[in-house]
PLY file of the C-alpha trace (Angstrom):
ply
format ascii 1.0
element vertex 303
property float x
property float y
property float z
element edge 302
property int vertex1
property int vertex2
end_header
-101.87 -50.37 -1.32
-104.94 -51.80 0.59
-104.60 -53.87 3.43
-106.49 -56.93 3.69
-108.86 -57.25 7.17
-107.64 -58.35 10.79
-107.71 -62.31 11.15
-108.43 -64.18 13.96
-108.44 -67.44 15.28
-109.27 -69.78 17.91
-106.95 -73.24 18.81
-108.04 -75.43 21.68
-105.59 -76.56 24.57
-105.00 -79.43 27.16
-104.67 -83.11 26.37
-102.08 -85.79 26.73
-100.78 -88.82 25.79
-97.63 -91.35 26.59
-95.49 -93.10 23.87
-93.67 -95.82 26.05
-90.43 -96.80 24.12
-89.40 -100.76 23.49
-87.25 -101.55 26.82
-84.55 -103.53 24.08
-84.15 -99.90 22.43
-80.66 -99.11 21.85
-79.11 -96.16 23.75
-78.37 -93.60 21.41
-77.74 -89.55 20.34
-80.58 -89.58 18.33
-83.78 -90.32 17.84
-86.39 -89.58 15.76
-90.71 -90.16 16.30
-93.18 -89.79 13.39
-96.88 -89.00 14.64
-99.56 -90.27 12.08
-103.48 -88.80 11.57
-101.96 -85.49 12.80
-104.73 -82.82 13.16
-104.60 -79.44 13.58
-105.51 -77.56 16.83
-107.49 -74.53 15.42
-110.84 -73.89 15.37
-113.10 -70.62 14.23
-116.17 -68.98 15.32
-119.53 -69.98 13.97
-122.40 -68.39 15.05
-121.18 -67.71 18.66
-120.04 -70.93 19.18
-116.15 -72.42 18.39
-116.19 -75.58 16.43
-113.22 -76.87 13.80
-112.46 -74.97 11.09
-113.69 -76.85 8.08
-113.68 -76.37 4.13
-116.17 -78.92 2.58
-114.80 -78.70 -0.74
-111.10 -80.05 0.08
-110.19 -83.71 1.11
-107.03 -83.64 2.72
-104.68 -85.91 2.80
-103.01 -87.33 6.15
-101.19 -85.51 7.71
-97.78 -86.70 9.83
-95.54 -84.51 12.57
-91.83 -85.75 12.14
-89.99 -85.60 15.64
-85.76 -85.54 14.94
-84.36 -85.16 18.23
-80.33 -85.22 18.90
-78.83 -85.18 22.66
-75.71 -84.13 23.30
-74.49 -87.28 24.83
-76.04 -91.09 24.20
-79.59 -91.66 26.30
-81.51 -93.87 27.13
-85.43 -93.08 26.68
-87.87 -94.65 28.54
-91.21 -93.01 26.86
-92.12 -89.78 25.48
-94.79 -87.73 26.69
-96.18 -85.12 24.36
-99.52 -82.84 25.11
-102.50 -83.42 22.48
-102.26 -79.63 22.00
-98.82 -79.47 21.34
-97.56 -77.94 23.92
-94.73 -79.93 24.78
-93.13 -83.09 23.49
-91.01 -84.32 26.84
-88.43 -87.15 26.91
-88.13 -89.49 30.05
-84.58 -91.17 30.36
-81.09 -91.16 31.82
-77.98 -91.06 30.10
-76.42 -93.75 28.78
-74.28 -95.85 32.03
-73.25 -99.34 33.33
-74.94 -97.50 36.66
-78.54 -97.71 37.26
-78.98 -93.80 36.74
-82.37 -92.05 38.16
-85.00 -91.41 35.16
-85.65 -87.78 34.67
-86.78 -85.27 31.79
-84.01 -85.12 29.18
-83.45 -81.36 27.55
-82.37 -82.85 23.55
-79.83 -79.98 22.32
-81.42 -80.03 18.98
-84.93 -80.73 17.68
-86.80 -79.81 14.40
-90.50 -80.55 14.02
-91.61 -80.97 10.42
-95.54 -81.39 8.99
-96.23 -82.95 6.26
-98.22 -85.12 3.65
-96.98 -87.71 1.56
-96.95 -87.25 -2.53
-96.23 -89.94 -4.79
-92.77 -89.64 -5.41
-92.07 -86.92 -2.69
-93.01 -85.48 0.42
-94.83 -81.87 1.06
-93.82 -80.10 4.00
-96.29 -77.88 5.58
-94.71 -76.74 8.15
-91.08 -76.31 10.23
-89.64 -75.04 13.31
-86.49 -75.97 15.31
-85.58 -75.78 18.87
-82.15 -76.51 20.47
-81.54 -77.07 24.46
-85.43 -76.84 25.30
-88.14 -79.02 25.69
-90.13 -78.40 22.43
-93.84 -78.12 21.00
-95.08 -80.34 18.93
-97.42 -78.17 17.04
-96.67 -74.80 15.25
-99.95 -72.88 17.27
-97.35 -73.91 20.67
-94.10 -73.05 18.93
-95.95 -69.17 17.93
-97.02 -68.91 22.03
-93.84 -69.18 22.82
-92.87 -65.79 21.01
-93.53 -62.88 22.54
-93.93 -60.98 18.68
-94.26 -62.89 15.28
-94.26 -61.78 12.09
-94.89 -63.30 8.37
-93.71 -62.17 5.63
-93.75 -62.83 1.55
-92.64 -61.39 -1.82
-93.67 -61.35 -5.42
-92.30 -60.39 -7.80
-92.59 -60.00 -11.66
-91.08 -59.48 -14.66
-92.44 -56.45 -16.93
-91.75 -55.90 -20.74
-88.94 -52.65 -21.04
-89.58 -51.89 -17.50
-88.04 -54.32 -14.96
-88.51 -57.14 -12.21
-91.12 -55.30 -9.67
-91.08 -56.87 -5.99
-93.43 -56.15 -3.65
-93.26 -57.49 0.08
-96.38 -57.67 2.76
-95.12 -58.37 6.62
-98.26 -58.94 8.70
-97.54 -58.94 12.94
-99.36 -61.77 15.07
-100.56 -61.89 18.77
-101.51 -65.00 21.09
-103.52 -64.92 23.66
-105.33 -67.17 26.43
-109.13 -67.07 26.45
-109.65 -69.42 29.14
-111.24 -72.71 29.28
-109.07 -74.27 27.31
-108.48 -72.15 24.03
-105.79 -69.51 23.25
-106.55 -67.17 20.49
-104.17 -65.85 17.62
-104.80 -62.75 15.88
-102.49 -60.45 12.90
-102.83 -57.65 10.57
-100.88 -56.06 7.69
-98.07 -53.51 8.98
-96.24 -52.70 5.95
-96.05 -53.27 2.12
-92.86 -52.15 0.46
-92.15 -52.22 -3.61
-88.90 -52.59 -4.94
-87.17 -52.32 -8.65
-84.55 -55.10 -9.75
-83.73 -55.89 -6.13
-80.29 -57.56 -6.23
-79.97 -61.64 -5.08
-83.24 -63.25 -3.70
-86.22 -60.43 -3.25
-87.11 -62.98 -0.64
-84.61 -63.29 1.79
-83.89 -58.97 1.63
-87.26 -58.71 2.54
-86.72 -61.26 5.62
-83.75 -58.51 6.08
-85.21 -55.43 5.83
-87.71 -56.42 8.47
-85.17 -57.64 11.14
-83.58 -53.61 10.47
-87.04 -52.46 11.26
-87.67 -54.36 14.06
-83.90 -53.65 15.69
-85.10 -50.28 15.47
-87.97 -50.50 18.44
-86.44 -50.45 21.90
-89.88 -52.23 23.19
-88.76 -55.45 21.13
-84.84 -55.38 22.71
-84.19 -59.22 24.33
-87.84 -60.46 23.25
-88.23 -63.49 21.32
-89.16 -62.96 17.79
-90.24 -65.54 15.39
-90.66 -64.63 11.52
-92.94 -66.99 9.21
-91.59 -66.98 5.64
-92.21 -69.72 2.73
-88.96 -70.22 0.96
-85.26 -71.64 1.91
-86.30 -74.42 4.01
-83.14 -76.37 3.72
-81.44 -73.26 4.95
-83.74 -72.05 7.60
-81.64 -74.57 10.35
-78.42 -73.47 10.09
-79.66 -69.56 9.46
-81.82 -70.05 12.99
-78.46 -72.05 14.68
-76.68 -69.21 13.35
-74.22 -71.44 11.28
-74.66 -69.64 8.04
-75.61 -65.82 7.88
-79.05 -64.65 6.71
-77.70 -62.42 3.86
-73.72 -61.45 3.12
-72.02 -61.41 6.47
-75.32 -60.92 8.38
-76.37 -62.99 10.81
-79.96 -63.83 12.73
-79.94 -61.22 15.93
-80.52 -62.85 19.51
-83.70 -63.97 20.11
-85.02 -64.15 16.61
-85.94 -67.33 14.65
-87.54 -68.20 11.68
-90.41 -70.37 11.08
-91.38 -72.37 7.98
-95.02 -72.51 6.32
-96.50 -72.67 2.92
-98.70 -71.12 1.11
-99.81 -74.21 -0.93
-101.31 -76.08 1.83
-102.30 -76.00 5.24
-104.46 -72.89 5.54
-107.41 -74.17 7.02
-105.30 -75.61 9.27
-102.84 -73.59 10.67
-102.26 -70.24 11.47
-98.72 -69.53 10.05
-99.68 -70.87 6.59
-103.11 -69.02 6.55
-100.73 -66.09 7.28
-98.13 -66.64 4.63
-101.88 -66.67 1.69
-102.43 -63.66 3.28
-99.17 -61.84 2.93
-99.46 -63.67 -0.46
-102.64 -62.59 -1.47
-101.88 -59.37 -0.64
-98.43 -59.00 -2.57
-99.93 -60.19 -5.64
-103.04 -57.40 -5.35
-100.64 -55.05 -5.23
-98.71 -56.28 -8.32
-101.73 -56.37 -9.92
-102.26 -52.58 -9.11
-99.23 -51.40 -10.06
-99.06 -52.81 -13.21
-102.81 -51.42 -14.27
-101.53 -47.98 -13.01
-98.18 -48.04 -14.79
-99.62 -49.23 -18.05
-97.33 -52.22 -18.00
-97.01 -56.21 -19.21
-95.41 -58.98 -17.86
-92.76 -60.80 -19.46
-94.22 -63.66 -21.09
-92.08 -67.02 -19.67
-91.48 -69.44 -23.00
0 1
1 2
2 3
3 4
4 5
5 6
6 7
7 8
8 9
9 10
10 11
11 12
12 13
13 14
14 15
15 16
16 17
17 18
18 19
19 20
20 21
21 22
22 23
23 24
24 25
25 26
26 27
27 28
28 29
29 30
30 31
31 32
32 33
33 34
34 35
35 36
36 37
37 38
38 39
39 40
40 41
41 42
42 43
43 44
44 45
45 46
46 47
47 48
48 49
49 50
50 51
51 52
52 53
53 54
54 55
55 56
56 57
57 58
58 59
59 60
60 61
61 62
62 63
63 64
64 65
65 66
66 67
67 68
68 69
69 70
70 71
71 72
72 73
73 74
74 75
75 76
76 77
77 78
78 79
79 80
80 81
81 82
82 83
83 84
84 85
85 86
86 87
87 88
88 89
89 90
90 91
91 92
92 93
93 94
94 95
95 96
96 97
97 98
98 99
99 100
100 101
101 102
102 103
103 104
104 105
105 106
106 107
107 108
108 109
109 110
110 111
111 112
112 113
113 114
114 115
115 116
116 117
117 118
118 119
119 120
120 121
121 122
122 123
123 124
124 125
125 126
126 127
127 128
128 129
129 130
130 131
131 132
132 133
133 134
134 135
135 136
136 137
137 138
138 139
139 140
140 141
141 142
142 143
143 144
144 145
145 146
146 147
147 148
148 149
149 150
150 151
151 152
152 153
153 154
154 155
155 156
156 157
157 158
158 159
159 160
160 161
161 162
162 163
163 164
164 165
165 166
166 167
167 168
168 169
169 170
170 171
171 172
172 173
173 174
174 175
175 176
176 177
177 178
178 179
179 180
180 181
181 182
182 183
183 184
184 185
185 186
186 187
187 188
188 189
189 190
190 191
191 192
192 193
193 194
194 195
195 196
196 197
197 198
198 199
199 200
200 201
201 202
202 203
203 204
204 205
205 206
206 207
207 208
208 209
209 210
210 211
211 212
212 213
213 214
214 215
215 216
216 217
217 218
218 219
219 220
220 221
221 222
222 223
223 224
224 225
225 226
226 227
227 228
228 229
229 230
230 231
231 232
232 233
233 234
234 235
235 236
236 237
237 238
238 239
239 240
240 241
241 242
242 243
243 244
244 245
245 246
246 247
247 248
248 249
249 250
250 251
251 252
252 253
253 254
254 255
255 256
256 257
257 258
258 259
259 260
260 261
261 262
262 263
263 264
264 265
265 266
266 267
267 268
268 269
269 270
270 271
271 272
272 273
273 274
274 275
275 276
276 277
277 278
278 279
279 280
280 281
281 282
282 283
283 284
284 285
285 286
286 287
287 288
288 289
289 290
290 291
291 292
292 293
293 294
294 295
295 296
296 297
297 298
298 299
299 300
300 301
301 302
């Protein structure tokens, strides 16, 4: 199966801003920010020179970063501090008190980050990654730095005429980098394809599976922080990172690893992890494609 060529990108750092919160705000548990005209951090190379990443032929619409924050104890916040790059979204406060308490950064013990653009009846979400008992990013190019490996991943899979459902998987492994003045750089390329017959449950998820085995399996990644990019089961993706429901059967996410949310439907010229997810896409379908001109087969027409 051919691999499709290294990618690369550029994403700029540094900037700030301060959201002061209404003094006759409530103490409270949680809390939850929504950033409007959201735009995306990465840039590309043209000519020698890095400039935003831009398609001409696609009007997007805007884009918003949900912030849902939950403390483990009521708080009072006095304004919210988050970097124009995304690298951290910070929370001044004290907890809730008749006394006067000292202001100070407040760690929330949960937080999930969602992207997204409004539909007509509906919402599309981009993008989505959780944190709990750190102060967290507020842009998915921040949430990847703070990985020390990550890894997308996708499956397709098809149904043939008197042969079967065919499933083939493409798991791509990322890098970030700082280039100085300002910009960090992200880079990935294909590791593996695999192709499976009739795979039991969702080809999906055992994919997401069969990786973690592989990756358990390398001494150099023991006690780093992994984060895996995959497109489906976002309503599940919390508790599976929080490690209140298992991944698959009785098996739960390993220490250290998390997974990330992107989509292949939108986003690419935007962010890394979804331009990562088309690729693994892209690349799953090629190889579909392959296989069934090889194998002489037809797909199972859907009425």
């Amino acid at each position: 199966m051919k691999a499709v060529r290294k990618i690369e990108d550029i994403y700029m750092k540094n900037r700030h801003m301060v959201h002061r919160v209404p003094s006759d705000t409530a103490p409270a548990q949680y809390f939850k920010f929504e950033l409007s005209g959201v735009q995306s951090s990465m840039k590309s190379f043209d000519e020698g020179k890095i400039g935003p990443r831009k398609n001409q032929k696609n009007r997007k619409k805007e884009r918003f970063t949900e912030v849902n924050m939950t403390f483990s104890y009521p708080v009072k916040i006095d304004q919210m501090r988050w970097t124009m790059d995304g690298k951290s979204i910070e929370i001044i406060g004290a907890p809730s008190s008749l006394l006067l308490l000292p202001q100070s950064s407040i760690i929330p013990q949960d937080v999930e980050v969602i992207t997204y653009y409004s539909r007509e009846n509906s919402r599309k979400v981009i993008g989505a990654f959780y944190f709990r008992n750190e102060i967290p990013p507020s842009t998915i190019h921040r949430a990847l730095e703070r990985f020390d490996y990550f890894y997308a991943i996708d499956t397709n899979t098809v149904n043939f005429s008197g042969f079967g459902a065919v499933s083939v998987t493409t798991a791509m492994r990322g890098t970030s980098s700082d280039i100085g003045n300002g910009y960090g750089n992200f880079s990935a390329e294909i590791i593996y394809q695999d192709i499976g017959k009739d795979i039991l449950g969702n080809p999906e998820v055992s994919a997401w599976y069969n990786l973690i085995l592989r990756l358990l399996q390398y001494q150099d990644l023991v006690g780093k922080r992994i984060g895996i990019i995959v497109d489906s089961d976002l309503g599940k993706i919390k508790d599976i990172n929080y490690r209140n429901s298992p991944l698959i059967d009785d098996f739960f996410l390993p220490a250290n690893y998390e997974l990330v949310f992107a989509t292949d439907a939108a986003g690419i010229e935007e962010y890394f992890t979804n331009r990562l997810i088309r690729e693994c896409d892209k690349s799953s379908k090629l190889a579909l494609e392959e296989f069934e001109m090889r194998n002489g087969l037809s797909r199972t027409k859907v009425k």
